[in-house]
N, C-alpha and C positions, 0 to 999 in steps of 0.2 A: 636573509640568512643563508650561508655557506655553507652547505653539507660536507660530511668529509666524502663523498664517493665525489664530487665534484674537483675536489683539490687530489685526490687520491693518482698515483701517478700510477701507467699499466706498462710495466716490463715486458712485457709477453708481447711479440710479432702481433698486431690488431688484425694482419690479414689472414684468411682461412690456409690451408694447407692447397699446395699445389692440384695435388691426386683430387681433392672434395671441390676446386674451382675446374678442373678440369672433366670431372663427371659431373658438374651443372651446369657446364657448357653443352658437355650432348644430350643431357637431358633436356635445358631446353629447345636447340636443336631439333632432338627427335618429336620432342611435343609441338611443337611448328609444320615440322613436314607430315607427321599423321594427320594434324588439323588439315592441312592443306589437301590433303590424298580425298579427301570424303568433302572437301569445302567447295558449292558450287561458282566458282571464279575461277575468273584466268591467274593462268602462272605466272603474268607479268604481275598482277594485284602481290600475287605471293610473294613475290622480291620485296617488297615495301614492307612485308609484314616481316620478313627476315629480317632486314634492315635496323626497323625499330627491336628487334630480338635482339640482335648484336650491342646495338646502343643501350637497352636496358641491364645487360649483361657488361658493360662497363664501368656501370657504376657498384657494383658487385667484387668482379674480379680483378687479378692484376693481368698486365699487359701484356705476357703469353698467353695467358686463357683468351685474351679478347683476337689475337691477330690467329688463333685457332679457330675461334668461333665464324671469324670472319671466311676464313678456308674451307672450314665443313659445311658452314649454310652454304656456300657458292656452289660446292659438290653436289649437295644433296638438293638442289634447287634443280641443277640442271639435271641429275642420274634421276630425281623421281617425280618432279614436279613437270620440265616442262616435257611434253609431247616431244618424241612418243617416250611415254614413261618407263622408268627402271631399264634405261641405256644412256649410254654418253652421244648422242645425236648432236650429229654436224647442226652446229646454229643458223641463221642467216646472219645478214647484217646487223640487222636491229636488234635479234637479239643477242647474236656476240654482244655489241656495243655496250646493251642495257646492263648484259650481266660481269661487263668486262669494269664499267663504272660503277654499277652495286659493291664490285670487290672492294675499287679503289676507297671509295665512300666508307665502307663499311671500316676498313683499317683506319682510316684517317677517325672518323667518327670515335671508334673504339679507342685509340689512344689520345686524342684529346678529352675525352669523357674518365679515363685512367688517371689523367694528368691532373683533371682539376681535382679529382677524389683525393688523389693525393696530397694538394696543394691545402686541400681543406682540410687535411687528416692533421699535414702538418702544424695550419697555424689555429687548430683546437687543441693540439698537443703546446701550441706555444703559450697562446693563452690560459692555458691548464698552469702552465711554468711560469708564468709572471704572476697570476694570481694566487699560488704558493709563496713564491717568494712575498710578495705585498701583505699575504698573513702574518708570513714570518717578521718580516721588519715591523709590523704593527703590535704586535705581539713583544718583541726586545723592546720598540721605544715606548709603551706601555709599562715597563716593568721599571721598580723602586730599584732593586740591586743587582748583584753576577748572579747569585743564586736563583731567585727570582727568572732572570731573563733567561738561566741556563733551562731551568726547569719548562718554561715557555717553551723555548728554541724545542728540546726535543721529545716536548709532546706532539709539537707541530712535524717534525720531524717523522717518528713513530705512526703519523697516522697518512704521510703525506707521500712517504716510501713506502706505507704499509710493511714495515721493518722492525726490526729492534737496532737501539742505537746507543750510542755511549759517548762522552766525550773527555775525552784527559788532559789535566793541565798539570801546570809545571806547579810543585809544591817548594816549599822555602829550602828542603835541603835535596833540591836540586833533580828531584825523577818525579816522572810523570805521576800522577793520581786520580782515579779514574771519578768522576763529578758523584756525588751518591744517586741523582737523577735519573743516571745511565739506566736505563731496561736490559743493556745486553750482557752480559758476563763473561768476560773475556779469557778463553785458556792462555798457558806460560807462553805457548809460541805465537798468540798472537799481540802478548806484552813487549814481545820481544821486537814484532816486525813494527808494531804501535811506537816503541822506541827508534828505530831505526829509522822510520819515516819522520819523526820529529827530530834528528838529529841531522838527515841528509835534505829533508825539505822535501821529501818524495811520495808519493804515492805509492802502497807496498799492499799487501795481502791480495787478496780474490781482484779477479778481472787484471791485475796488472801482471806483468810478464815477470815468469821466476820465482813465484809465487801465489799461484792459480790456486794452489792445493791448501790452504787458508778459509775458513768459512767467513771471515768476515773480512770489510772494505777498507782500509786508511788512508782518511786523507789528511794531510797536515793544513792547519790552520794557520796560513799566511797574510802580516802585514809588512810591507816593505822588504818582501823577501825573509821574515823573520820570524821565523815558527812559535806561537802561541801556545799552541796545544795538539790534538789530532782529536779530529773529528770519526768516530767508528762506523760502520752502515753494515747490519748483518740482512741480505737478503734470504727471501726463501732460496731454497735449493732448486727451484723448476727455473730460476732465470741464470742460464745461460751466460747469457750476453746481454751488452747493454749499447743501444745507442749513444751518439754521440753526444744529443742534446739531454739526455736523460744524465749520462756524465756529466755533463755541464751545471745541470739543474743540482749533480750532490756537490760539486766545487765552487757553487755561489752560495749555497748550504751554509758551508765553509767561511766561506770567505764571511758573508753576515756575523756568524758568532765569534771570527778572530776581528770584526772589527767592534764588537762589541766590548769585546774582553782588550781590547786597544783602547776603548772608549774609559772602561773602571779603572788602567793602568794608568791614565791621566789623569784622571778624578782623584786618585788615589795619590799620586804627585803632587798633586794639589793642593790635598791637603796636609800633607805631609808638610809641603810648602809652607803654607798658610801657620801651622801648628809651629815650626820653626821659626816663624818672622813673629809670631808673638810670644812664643818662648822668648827670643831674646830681646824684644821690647819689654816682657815684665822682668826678666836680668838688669836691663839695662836702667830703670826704673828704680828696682831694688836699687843695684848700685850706687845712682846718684841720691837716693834717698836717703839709705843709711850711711853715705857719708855726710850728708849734708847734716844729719839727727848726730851723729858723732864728732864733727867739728863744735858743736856751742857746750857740751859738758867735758869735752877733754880739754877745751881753752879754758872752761872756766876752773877744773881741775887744775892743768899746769900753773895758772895765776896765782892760784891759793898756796899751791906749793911752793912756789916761788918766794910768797912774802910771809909764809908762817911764821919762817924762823925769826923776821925781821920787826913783826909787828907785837906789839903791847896784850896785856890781858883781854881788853875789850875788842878787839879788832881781832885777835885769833879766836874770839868766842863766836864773832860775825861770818869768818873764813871757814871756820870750821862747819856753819849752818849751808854755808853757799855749797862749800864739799858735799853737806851731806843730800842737798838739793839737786845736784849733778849725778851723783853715786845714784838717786832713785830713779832720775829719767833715765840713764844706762841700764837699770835695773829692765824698768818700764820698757824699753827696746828691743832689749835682748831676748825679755821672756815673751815679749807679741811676735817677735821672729820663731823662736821655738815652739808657741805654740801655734804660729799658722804652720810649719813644717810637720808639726804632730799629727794637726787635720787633714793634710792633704796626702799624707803617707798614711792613714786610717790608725794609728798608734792608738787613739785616745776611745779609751773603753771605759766610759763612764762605772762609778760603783755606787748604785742608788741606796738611801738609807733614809730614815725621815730627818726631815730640816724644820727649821722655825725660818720663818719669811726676817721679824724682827733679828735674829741672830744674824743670819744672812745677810742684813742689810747694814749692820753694826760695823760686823766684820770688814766689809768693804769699805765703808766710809773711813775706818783706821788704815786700809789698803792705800788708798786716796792722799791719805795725809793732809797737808797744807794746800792742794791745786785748789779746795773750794776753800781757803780762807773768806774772811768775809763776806760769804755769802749765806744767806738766810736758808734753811733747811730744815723742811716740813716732811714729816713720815703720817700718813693716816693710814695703820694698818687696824682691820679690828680686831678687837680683843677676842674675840671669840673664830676666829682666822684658825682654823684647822693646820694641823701638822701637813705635809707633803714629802714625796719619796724625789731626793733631787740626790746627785753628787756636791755635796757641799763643797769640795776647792772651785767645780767649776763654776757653779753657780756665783762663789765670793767673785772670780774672774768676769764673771758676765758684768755683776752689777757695778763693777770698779769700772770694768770698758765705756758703761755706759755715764755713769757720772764722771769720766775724763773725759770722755764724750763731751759734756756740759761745758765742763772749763774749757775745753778748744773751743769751741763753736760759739759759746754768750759773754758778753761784756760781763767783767766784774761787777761783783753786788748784786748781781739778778740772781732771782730767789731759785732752788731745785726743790722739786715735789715728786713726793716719792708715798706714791699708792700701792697699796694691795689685795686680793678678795677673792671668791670666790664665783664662777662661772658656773653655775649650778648647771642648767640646760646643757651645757655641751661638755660636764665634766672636769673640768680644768681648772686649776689656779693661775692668776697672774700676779705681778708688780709692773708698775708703770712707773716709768723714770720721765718728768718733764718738765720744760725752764720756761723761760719771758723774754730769750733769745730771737735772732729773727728767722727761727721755721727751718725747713726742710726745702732750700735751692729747686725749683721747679726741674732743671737740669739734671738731678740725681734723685728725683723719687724713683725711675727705675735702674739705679742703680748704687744703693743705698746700702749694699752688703756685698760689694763686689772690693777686692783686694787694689789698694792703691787709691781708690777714689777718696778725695777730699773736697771740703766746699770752699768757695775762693773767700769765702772770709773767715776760715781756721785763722787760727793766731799760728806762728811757726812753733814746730814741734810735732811729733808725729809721722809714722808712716799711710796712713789711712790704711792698717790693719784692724784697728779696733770693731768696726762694725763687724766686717769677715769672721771674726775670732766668735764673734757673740753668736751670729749665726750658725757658726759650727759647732758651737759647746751645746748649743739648746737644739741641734738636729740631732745630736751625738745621746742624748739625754732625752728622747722623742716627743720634744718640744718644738718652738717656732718661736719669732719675733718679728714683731710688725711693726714701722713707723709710719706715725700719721702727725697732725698737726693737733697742738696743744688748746682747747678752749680758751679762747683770751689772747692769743697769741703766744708762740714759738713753737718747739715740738715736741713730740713723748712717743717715746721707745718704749714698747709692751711685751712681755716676756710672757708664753702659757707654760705649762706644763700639766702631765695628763695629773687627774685625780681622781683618787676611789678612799672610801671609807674605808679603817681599819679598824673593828673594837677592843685592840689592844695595845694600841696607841695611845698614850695619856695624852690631855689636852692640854694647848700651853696657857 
């Protein structure tokens, strides 16, 4: 687990102040050469123990305090240490030499000992910046949507600057909008340099030149040179100044959430795409279907018309049947187009009132007309079958869809069975519509109420809007329909809808 002091990034110079490394240099200094003043050993022992003072005081201070430190102890080594003490006494050889290469040592010592502190300082400060960012991108490729990943980005952000932050994007008419996300609240002047810097592609407010006197940072969110949005970063007031790499750290920032937000612009395309290329496959679909469903009753219309005038009593009695057999499939066409257009435009607001199932089922079958000619047709509703609150046109419209259902899909002569009853336990009434047909195509159980779907052994005629319609009159009316396969073979379409008792309902 990642603390946030661990990802936490420090503005502020890590190194102590000149004046406080430069008095623990003489401090330690002077605490060497007292020890040494009362320590029974030689002054040469005393140089080594300088030495190691100097080098411990490197990894402390920065690199003036160390080539100081090295000049004072060499001082103070020979003014009170070596014989005769508290004067500057001509050396001999040896010990010029020892005290001449103690200096050298001691410089060289001190600034390589500077060097590596530093080098370590830096690449925990790097590491610090690569394991921010590795939370951040884990953090956006984690997240479901822009919201989501924005909301990510600058929490991570806010704890990672120790900041307040904001980010703005481009709204549909055209200016920027600050994400709701944001922690920081931006005044009018800094909307203003926020826009400026998304328009020029520039970095503008605090820290940049021309614009110092801004409390808060902008950076603009670039892909391909193409400004997304602008990234905000409001620091505390005590930083100053920022290093380079600390800069760097808030324009990769950056860059993460404008490739992010490049990421949703695709996705978004996409489906845009996607939504288009099936838009006009179901156009294209419609098209060919409802001309194909209007070529067989306008041919058989213009025939009839053709020979009305020409043919005999019996023959215009026959012409006139096939008219009126034409006229209803146009009928049947036209209003399964209107009403999948009702459905999917939300128009149809059912008006619930009590029904009889027997009425309901009557009614359609006159709806129907001649498609179930000779076919055997069995109702077992029972007598004692309670009233229910339905929309009676739609419902007549359901139960027609579904016995035209019948005549498309079953050989002539197979018998329709047509049930009803009551669902006590879960409340609801049903009717079941079902034939000796051959079933429900394994191919379209799941998709058996999707618009255009037909099974390849329909007879011609039809849009494969019928199921669609039936599902939408009974979700519109907060009912359902299920098909499954019929006992005995073929299949039965089940209609609920809800039911509650009424004691002022007469029974039928």
């Amino acid at each position: 687990m990642v603390s946030r002091n661990d990802l936490a990034i420090d503005w502020a110079p890590r190194s102590a102040s000149t004046i406080r490394e430069f008095a623990e240099v003489l401090a330690v200094v002077a605490t060497v050469t007292i020890a040494g003043w009362f320590a029974p050993v030689s002054y040469r022992a005393l140089g080594h123990i300088y030495l190691l003072a100097v080098i411990a005081l490197g990894l402390r201070v920065g690199r003036w305090p160390v080539i100081s430190a090295a000049i004072i102890s060499a001082v103070a080594w020979n003014y009170v240490i070596v014989p005769p003490r508290l004067s500057f006494s001509v050396l001999d050889f040896e010990d010029a030499m020892m005290l001449g290469t103690y200096f050298v040592v001691a410089l060289i010592t001190g600034q390589l000992t500077t060097r590596i502190r530093a080098e370590e300082r830096y690449e925990r400060g790097r590491e610090r910046r690569s394991r921010a960012l590795f939370h951040l991108t884990r953090a956006l490729a984690s997240a479901q949507s822009l919201d989501e990943a924005l909301v990510a980005a600058l929490r991570q952000a806010d704890e990672i600057f120790n900041a307040r932050t904001a980010v703005l994007l481009l709204h549909e008419n055209g200016i920027l909008v600050r994400h709701p996300a944001s922690t920081y609240q931006m005044s009018q002047a800094e909307n203003a340099a926020a826009n400026w810097s998304w328009s020029h592609a520039q970095e503008s407010g605090r820290f940049t030149p021309g614009s110092s006197a801004l409390a808060s940072w902008h950076v603009p969110m670039l892909r391909a040179d193409v400004p997304l949005g602008v990234f905000v970063i409001r620091l505390s007031d005590e930083v100053v100044e920022i290093a380079p790499a600390q800069r760097e750290l808030v324009e990769a920032f950056a860059a993460q959430i404008a490739l992010l937000i490049e990421r949703e612009h695709l996705r978004a395309a996409s489906e845009r795409e996607k939504l288009l290329v099936e838009s006009d496959r179901l156009h294209r679909t419609l098209l060919d279907s409802v001309s194909h469903e209007l070529k067989t009753p306008l041919a058989v219309l213009r025939s009839a018309a053709e020979s009305l005038s020409t043919e005999d009593g019996n023959r215009r009695a026959r012409l006139a049947g096939e008219i009126r057999t034409a006229t209803r499939r146009l009928d049947h066409l036209v209003a399964n187009l209107l009403n999948q257009t009702r459905l999917e435009s939300g128009a149809v607001k059912p008006q619930l009132d009590w029904c009889d199932a027997r009425d309901l089922i009557n009614a359609a079958r006159r709806t129907v007309g001649s498609s179930l000619a000779g076919r055997p047709f069995e109702i077992a509703i029972p007598h004692d079958m309670p009233l229910f609150q339905a929309d009676a046109p739609l419902m007549e419209q359901v139960i027609s869809n579904l016995l035209l259902n019948v005549a498309l899909h079953t050989p002539d002569a197979r018998p329709v069975f047509v049930t009803g009853g009551v669902d006590a336990p879960r409340k609801r009434v049903f009717i079941a519509i079902a034939d000796r047909g051959p079933g429900i195509p394994p191919e379209l159980r799941n998709h058996l109420f999707q618009k255009f779907r037909r099974g390849s052994s329909a007879h011609t005629g039809g849009l494969g809007l019928g199921l669609s319609i039936v599902r939408g009159f009974m979700l519109a009316q907060g009912g359902e329909v299920v098909g499954d396969d019929h006992p005995g073979g073929g299949a039965r379409f089940t209609v609920y809808l809800p039911y509650k008792e009424h004691g002022g309902v007469p029974r039928g």
